[in-house]
Gaussian input, Z-matrix of N, CA and C with variables (Angstrom, degrees):
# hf/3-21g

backbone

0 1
 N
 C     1     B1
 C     2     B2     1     A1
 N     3     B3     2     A2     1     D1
 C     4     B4     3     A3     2     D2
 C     5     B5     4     A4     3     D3
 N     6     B6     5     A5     4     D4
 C     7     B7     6     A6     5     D5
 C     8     B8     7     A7     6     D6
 N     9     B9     8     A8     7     D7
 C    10    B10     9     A9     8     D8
 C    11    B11    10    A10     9     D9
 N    12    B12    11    A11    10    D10
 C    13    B13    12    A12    11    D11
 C    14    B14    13    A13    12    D12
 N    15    B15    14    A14    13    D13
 C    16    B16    15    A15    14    D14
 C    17    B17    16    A16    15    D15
 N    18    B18    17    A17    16    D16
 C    19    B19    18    A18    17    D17
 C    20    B20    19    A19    18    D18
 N    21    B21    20    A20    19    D19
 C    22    B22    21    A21    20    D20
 C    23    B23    22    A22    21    D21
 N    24    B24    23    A23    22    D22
 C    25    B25    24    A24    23    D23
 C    26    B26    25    A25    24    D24
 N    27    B27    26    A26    25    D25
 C    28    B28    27    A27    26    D26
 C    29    B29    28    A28    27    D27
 N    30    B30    29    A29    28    D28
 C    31    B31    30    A30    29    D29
 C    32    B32    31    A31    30    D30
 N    33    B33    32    A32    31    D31
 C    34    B34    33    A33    32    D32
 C    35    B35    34    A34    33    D33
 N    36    B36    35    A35    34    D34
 C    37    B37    36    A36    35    D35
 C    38    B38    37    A37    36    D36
 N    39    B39    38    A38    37    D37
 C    40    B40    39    A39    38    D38
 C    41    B41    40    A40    39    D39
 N    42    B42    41    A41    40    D40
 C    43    B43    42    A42    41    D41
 C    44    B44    43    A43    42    D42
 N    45    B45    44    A44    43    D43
 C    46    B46    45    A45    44    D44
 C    47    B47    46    A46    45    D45
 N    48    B48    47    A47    46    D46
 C    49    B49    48    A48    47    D47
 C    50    B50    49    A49    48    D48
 N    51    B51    50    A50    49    D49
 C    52    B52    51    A51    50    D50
 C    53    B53    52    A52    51    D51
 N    54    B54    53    A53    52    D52
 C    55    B55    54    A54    53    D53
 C    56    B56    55    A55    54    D54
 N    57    B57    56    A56    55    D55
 C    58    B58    57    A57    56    D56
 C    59    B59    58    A58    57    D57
 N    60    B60    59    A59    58    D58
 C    61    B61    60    A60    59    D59
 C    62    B62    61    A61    60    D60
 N    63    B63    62    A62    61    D61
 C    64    B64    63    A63    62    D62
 C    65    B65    64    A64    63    D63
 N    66    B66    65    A65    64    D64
 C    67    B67    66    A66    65    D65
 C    68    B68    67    A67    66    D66
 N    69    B69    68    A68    67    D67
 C    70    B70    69    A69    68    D68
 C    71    B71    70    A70    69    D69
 N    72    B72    71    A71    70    D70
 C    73    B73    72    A72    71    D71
 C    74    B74    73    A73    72    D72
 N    75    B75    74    A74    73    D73
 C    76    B76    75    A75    74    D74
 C    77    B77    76    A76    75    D75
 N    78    B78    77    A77    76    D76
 C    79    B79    78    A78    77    D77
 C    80    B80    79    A79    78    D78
 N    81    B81    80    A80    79    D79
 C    82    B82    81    A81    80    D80
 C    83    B83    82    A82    81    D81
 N    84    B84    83    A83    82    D82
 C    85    B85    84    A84    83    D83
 C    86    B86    85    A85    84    D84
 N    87    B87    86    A86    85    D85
 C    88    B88    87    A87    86    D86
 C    89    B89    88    A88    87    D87
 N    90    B90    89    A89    88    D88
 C    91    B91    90    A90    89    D89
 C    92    B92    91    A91    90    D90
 N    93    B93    92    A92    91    D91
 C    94    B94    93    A93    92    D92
 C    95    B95    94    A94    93    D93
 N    96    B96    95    A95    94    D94
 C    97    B97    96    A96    95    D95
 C    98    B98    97    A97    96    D96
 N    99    B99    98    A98    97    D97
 C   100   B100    99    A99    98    D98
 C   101   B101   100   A100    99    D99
 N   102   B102   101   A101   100   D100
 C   103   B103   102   A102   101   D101
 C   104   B104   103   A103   102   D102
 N   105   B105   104   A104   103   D103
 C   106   B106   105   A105   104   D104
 C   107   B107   106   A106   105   D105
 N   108   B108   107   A107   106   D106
 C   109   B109   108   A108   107   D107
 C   110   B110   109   A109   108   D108
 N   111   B111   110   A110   109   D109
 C   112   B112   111   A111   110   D110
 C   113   B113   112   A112   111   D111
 N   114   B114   113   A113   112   D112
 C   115   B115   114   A114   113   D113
 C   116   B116   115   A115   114   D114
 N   117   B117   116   A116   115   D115
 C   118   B118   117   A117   116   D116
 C   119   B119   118   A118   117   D117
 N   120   B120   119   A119   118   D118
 C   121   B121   120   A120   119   D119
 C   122   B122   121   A121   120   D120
 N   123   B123   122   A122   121   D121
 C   124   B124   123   A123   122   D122
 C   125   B125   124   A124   123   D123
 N   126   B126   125   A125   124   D124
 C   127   B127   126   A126   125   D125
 C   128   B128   127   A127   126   D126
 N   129   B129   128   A128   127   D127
 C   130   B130   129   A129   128   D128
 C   131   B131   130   A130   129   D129
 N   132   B132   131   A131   130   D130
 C   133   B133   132   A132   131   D131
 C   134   B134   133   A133   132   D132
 N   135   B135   134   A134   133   D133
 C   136   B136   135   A135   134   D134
 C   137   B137   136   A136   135   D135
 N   138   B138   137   A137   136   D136
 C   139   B139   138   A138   137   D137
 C   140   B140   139   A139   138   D138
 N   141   B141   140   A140   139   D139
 C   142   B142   141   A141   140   D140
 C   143   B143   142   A142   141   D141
 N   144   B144   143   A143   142   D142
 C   145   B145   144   A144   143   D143
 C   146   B146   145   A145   144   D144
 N   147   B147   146   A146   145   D145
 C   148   B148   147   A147   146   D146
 C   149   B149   148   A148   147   D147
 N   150   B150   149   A149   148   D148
 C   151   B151   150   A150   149   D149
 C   152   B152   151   A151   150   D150
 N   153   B153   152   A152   151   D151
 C   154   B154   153   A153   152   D152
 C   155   B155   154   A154   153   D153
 N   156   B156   155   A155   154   D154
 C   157   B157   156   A156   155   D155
 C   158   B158   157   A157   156   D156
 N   159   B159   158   A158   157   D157
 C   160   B160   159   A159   158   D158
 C   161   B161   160   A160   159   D159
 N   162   B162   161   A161   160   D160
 C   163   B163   162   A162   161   D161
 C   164   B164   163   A163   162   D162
 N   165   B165   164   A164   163   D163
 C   166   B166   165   A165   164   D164
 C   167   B167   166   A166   165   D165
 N   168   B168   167   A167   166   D166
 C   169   B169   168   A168   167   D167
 C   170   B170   169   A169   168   D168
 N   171   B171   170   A170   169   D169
 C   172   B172   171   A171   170   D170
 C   173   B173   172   A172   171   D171
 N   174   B174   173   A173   172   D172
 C   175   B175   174   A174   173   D173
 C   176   B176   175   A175   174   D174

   B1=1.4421
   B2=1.5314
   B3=1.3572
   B4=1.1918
   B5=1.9307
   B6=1.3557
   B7=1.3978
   B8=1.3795
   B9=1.0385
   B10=1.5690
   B11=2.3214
   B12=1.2633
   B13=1.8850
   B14=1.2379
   B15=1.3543
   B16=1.4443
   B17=1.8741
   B18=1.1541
   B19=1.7053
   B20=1.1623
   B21=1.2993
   B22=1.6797
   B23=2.3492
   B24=0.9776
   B25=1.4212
   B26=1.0823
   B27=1.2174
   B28=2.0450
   B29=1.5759
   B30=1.8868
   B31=1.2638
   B32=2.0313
   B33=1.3638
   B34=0.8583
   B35=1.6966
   B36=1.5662
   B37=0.9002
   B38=1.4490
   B39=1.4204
   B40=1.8990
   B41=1.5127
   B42=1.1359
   B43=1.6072
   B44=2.1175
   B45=1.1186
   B46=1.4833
   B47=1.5180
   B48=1.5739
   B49=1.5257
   B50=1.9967
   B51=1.5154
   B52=1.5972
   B53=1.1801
   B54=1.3747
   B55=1.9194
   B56=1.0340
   B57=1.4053
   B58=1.1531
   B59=1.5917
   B60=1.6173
   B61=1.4271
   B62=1.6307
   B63=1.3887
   B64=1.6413
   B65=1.4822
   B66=0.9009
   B67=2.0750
   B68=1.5853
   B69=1.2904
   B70=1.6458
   B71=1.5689
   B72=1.7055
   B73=1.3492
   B74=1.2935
   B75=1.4593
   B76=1.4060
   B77=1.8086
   B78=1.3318
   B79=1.0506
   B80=1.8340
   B81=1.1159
   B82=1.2010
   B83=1.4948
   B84=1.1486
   B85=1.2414
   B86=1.1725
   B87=1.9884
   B88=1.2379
   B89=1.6689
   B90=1.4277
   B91=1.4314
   B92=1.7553
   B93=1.6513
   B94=1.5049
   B95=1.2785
   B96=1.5607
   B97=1.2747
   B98=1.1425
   B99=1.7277
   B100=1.0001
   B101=1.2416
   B102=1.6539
   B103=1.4490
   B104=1.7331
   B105=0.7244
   B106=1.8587
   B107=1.3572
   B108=1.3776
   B109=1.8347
   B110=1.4891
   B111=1.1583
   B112=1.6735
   B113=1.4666
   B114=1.4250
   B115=1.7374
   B116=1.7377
   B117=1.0578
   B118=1.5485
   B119=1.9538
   B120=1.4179
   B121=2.0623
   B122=0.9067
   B123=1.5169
   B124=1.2214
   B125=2.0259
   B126=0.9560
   B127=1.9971
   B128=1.5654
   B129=1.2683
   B130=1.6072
   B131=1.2110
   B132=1.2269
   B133=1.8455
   B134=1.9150
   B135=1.3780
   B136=1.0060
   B137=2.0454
   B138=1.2561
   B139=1.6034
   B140=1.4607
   B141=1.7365
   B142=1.3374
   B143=1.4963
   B144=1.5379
   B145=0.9603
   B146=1.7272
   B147=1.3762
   B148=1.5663
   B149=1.6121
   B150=1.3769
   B151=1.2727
   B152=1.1668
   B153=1.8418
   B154=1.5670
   B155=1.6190
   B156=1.0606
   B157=1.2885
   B158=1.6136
   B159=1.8478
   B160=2.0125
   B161=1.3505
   B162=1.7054
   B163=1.3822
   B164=1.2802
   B165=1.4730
   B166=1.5410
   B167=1.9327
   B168=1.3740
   B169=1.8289
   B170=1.6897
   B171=0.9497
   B172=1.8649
   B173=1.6904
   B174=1.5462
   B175=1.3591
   B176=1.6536
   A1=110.65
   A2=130.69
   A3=138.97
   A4=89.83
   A5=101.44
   A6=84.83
   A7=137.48
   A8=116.05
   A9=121.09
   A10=89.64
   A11=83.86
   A12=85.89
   A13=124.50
   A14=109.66
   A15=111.63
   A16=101.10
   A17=122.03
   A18=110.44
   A19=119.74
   A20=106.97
   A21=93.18
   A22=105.92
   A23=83.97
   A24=90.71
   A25=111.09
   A26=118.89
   A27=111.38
   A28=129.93
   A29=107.95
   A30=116.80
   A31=88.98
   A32=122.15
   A33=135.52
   A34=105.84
   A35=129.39
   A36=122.68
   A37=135.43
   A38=119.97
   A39=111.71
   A40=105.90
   A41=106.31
   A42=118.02
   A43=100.63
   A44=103.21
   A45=93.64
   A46=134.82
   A47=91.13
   A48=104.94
   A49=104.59
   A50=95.20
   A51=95.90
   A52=121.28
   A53=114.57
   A54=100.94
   A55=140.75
   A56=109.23
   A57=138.32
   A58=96.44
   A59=105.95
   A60=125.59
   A61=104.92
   A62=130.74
   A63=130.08
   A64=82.31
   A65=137.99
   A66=107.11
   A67=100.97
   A68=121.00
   A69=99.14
   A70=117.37
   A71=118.67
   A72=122.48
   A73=110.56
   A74=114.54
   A75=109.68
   A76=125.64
   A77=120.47
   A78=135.44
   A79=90.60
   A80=134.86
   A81=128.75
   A82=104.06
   A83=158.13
   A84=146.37
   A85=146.35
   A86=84.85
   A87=120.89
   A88=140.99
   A89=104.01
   A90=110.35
   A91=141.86
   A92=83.24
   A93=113.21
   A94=115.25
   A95=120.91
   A96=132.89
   A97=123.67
   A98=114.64
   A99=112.80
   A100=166.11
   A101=110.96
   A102=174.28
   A103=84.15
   A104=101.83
   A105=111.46
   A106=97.70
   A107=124.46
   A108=117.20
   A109=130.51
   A110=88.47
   A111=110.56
   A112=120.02
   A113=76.87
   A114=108.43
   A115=132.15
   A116=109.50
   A117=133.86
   A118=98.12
   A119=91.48
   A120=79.57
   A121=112.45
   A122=123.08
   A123=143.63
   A124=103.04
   A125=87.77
   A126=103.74
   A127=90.90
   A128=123.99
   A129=112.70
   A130=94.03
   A131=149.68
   A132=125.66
   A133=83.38
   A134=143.41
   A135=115.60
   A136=90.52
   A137=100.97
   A138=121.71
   A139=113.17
   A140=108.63
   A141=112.82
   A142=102.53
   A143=139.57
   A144=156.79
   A145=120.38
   A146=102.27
   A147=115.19
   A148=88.84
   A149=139.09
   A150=132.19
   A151=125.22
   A152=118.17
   A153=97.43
   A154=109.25
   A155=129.58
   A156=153.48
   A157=121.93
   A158=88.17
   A159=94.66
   A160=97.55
   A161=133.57
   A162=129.19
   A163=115.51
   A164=125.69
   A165=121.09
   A166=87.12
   A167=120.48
   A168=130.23
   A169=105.69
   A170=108.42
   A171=108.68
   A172=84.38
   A173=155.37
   A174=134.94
   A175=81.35
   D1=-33.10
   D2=-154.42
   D3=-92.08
   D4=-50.51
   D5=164.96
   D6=-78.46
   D7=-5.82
   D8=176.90
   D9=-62.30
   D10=-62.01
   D11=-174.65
   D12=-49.37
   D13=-49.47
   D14=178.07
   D15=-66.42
   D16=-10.79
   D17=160.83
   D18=-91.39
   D19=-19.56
   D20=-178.53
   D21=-108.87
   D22=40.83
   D23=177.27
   D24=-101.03
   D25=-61.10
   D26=160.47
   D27=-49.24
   D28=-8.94
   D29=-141.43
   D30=-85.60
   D31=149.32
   D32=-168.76
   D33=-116.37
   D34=73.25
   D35=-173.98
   D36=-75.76
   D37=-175.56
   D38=161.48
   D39=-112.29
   D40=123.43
   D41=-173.19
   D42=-94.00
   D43=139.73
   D44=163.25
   D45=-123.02
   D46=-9.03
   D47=178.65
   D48=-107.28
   D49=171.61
   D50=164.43
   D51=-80.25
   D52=-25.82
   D53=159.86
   D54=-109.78
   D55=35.87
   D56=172.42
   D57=-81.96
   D58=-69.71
   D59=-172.03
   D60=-54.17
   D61=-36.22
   D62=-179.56
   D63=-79.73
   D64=-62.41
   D65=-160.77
   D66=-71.84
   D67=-26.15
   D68=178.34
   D69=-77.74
   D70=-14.53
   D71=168.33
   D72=-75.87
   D73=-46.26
   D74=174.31
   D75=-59.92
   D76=-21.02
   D77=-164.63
   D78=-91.13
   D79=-37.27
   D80=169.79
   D81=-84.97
   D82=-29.41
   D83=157.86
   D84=-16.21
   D85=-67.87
   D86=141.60
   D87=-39.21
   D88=-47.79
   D89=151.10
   D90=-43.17
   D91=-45.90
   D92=177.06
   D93=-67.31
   D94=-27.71
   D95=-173.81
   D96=-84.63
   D97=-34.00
   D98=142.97
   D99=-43.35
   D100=-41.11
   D101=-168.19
   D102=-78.49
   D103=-67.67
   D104=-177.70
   D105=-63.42
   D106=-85.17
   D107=-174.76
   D108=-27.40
   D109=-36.16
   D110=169.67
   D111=-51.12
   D112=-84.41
   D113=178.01
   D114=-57.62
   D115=-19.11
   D116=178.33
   D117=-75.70
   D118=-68.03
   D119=-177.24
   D120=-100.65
   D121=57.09
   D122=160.29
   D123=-116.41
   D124=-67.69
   D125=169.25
   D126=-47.64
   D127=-71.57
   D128=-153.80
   D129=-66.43
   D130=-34.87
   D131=-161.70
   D132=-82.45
   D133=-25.57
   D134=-141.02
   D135=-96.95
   D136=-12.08
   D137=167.90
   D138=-59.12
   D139=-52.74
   D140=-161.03
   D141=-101.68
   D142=-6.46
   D143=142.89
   D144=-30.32
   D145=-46.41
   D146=-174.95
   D147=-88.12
   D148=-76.96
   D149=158.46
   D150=-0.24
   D151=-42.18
   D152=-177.25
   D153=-105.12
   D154=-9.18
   D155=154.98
   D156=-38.65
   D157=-43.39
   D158=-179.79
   D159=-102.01
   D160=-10.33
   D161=154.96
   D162=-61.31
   D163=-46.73
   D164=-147.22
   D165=-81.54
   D166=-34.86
   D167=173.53
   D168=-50.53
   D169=-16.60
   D170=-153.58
   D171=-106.84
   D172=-16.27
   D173=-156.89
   D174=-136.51

């Protein structure tokens, strides 16, 4: 099952109904949302990282 998803996650389908198209938007959304949780306090320590580096040089 886990692989069926992880293949159809890049997969670019043809939708024909309208809720077809809301779970396949939502299903990339979802991705995106993740993608962000991740990625956000990863960027900020690597932001505040250089910040404490040119503090700890400066005393």
């Amino acid at each position: 099952m886990l692989g069926q998803f992880m293949a159809s996650v890049g997969e670019i389908r043809e939708v024909f109904t309208l809720v077809d198209f809301y779970q396949y938007i939502k299903g990339v959304e979802y991705l995106i949302c993740v993608a962000f949780f991740v990625g956000f306090p990863i960027f900020y320590r690597y932001l505040h990282k250089q910040d404490d580096s040119a503090a700890a040089d400066q005393h």
